[in-house]
C-alpha positions in Angstrom: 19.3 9.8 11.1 17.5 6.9 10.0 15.6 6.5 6.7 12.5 6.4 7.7 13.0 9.5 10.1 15.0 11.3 7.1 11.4 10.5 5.1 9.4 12.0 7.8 11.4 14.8 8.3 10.7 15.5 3.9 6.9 14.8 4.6 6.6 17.3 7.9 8.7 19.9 5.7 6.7 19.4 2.3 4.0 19.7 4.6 4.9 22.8 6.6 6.1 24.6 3.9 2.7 23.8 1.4 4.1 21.7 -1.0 2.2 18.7 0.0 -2.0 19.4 0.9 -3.6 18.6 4.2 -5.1 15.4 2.1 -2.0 14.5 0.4 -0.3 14.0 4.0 -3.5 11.9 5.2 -3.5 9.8 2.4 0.0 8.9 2.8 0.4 8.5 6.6 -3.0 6.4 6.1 -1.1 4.0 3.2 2.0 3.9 5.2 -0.3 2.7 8.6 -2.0 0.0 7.1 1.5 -1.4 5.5 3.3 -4.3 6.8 6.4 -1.5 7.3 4.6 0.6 10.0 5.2 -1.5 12.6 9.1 -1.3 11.6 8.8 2.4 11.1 7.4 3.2 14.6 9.4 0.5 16.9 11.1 1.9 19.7 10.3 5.3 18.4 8.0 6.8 20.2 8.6 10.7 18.0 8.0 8.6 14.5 5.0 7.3 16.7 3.5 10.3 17.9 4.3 12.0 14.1 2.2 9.5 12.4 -0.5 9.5 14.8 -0.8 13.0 14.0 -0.7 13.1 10.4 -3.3 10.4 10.9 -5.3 12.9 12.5 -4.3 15.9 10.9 -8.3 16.1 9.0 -10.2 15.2 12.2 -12.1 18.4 14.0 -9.4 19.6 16.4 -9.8 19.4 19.9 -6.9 21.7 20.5 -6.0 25.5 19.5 -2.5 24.5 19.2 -1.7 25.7 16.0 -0.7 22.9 13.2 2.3 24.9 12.6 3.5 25.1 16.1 3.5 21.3 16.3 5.3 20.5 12.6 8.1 22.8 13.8 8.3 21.1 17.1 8.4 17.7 15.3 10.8 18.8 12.8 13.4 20.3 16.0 13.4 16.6 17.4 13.9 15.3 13.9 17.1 17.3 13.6 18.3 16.6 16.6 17.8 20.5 17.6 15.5 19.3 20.4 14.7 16.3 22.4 11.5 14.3 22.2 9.7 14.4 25.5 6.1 13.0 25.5 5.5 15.5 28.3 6.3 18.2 26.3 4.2 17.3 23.2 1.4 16.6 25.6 1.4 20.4 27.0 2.3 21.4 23.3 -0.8 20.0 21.8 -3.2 21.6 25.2 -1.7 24.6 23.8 0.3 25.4 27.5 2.7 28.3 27.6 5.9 26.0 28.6 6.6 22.5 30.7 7.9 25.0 33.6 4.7 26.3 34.5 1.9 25.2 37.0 -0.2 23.5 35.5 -2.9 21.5 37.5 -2.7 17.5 36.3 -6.5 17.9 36.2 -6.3 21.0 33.7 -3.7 19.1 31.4 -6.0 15.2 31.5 -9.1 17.9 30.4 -7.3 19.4 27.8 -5.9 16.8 26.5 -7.3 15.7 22.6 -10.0 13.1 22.2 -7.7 10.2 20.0 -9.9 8.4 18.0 -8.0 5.4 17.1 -7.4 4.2 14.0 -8.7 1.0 12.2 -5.1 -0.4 11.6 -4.9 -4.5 11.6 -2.0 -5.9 13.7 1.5 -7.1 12.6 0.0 -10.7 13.2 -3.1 -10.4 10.8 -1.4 -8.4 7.9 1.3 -11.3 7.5 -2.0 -13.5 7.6 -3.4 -11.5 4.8 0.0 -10.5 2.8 0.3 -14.5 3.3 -2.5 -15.4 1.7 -2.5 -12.6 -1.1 1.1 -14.4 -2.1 -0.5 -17.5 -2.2 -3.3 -16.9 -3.9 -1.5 -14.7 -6.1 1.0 -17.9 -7.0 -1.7 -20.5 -7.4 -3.4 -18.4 -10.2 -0.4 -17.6 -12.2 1.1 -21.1 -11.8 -2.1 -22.8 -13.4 -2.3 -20.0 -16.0 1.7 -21.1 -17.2 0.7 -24.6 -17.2 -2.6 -24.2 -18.9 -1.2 -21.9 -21.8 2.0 -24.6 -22.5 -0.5 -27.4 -22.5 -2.5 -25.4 -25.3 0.6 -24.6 -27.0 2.3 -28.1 -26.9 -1.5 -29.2 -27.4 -3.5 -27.1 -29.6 -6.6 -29.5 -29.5 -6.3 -29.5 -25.4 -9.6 -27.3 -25.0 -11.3 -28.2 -28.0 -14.6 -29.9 -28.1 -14.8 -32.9 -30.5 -15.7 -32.1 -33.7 -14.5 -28.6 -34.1 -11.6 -27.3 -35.9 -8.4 -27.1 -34.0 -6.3 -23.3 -33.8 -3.5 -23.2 -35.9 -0.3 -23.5 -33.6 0.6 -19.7 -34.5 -2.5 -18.5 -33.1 -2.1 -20.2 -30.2 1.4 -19.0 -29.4 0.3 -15.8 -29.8 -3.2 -15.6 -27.1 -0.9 -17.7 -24.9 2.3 -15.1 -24.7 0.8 -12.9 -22.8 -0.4 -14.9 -19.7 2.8 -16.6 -19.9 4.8 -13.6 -19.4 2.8 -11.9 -16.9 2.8 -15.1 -15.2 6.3 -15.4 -15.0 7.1 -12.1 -14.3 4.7 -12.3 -11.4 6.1 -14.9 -10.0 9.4 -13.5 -9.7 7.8 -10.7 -8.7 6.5 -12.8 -5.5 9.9 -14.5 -4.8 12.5 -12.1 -5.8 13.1 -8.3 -4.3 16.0 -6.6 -6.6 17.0 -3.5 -7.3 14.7 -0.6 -7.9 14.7 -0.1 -11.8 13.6 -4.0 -11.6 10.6 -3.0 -9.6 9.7 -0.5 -11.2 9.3 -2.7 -14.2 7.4 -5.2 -12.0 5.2 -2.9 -11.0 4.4 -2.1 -14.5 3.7 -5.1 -15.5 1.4 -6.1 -12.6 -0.6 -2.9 -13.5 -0.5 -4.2 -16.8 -1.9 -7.4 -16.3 -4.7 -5.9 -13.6 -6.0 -4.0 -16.6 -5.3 -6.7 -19.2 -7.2 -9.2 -17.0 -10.1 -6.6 -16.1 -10.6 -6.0 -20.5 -10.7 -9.3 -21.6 -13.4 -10.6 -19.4 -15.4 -7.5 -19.5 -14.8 -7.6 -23.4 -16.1 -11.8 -23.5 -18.7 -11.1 -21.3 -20.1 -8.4 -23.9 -19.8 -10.5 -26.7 -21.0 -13.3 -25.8 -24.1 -11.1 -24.0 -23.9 -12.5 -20.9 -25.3 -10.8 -17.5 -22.7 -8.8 -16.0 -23.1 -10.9 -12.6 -21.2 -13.2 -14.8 -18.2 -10.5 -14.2 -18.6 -10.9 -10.2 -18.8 -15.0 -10.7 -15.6 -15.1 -12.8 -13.7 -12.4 -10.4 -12.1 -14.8 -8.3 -10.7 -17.3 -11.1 -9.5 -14.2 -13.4 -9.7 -10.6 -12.1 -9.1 -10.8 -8.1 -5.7 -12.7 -8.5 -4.2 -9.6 -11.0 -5.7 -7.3 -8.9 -4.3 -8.8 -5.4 -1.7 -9.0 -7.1 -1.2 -5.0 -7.6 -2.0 -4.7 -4.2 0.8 -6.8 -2.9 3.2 -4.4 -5.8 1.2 -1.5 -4.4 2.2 -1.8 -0.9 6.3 -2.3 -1.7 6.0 1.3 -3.3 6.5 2.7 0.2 10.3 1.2 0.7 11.2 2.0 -2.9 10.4 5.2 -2.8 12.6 6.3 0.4 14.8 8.8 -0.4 18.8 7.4 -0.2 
């Protein structure tokens, strides 16, 4: 069994069981469709197909009287390999037909058949697009911010206006170390995948520096009493890049947290 089946197979149970809510399996089949690894997850597999379009719908108004449990221990039979996927059979399963062996008009099965509404999930094509962008977006902010904060450092009169006093070299060292770490640690966040305990600690840090980035602005906005519109204006120079950022982190958490 593969991994991703072997996850499904802990979701459907966690699910049929009542460890994991009606909303908690929405929620996650929902993150996991709009990831760049749901295209991976469903290829050539129609079952992980059909599961996920069904956790997808799971809190839409049935159109069936199929009962939810019915179908979780039909999906969790072909996920053990106790029974085989047929599409045919989940169709009469899900119009709530007594067995595949009976007469059953094709007109009766197309007008019992559920109303699929689909779901708004972008393409393969236009997620790389986005994820693409994201990274570089992502790169270009913390790149400038290392360059900036070891001008200041090597310079401490870089962004000083004539006439006023220059910071002492220690202060300086000390507001620039932390946009020099998290910049660093971003970017090898962006261009290195190891092992999980490392992103794990990524993904602390990006969280870290979401927040960080988010405080300090809203914190020199207030004090100099500037307009808060000043928060939207600034948002793409200082608080969207740390918050793309944990977006990009975000959407890895799927493939770290698959069970071994």
């Amino acid at each position: 069994m593969s991994v991703e089946r072997k996850l499904l197979l802990v979701k459907l149970i966690g699910f049929l069981t009542g460890e994991i809510s009606k909303n908690e399996i929405y929620e996650w089949a929902l993150f996991v469709a709009v990831s760049r690894d749901y295209e991976e997850l469903v290829k050539n597999d129609k079952l992980s197909e059909q599961i996920m379009q069904f956790l997808i719908d799971v809190n839409k108004p049935r159109t069936t009287t199929a009962p939810t449990q019915k179908i979780l221990e039909y999906f969790i039979a072909c996920l053990e390999d106790k029974k085989q996927f047929s599409e045919d059979d989940y169709k009469l399963l899900i119009a709530d037909q007594p067995s595949k062996t009976a007469t059953v008009p094709k007109s009766a099965v197309a007008a019992k058949k559920p109303l699929r509404i689909p779901v708004p999930v972008l393409s393969p094509g236009k997620r790389t697009l986005i994820s693409r962008i994201a990274n570089i977006y992502v790169f270009l902010f913390v790149s400038i911010s290392i360059i900036l904060n070891l001008t200041v450092i090597l310079k401490p009169d870089f962004l000083v206006n004539p006439g006023e006093v220059a910071p002492i070299p220690d202060q300086v060292l000390r507001d620039a170390f932390p946009h020099l770490f998290y910049g660093i640690t971003m970017i090898i966040a962006l261009l290195v995948r190891g092992p999980r305990i490392l992103f794990y600690a990524l993904f602390f840090i990006a969280t870290w520096g979401m927040l960080f980035y988010w405080y300090s602005i809203t914190i020199f906005i207030f004090e100099n009493k500037w307009p808060l519109y000043y928060l939207v204006m600034l948002s793409p120079a200082l608080t969207l890049p740390p918050t793309l950022m944990f977006w990009i982190m975000l959407t890895r958490w799927f493939n770290v947290k698959e069970p071994a």
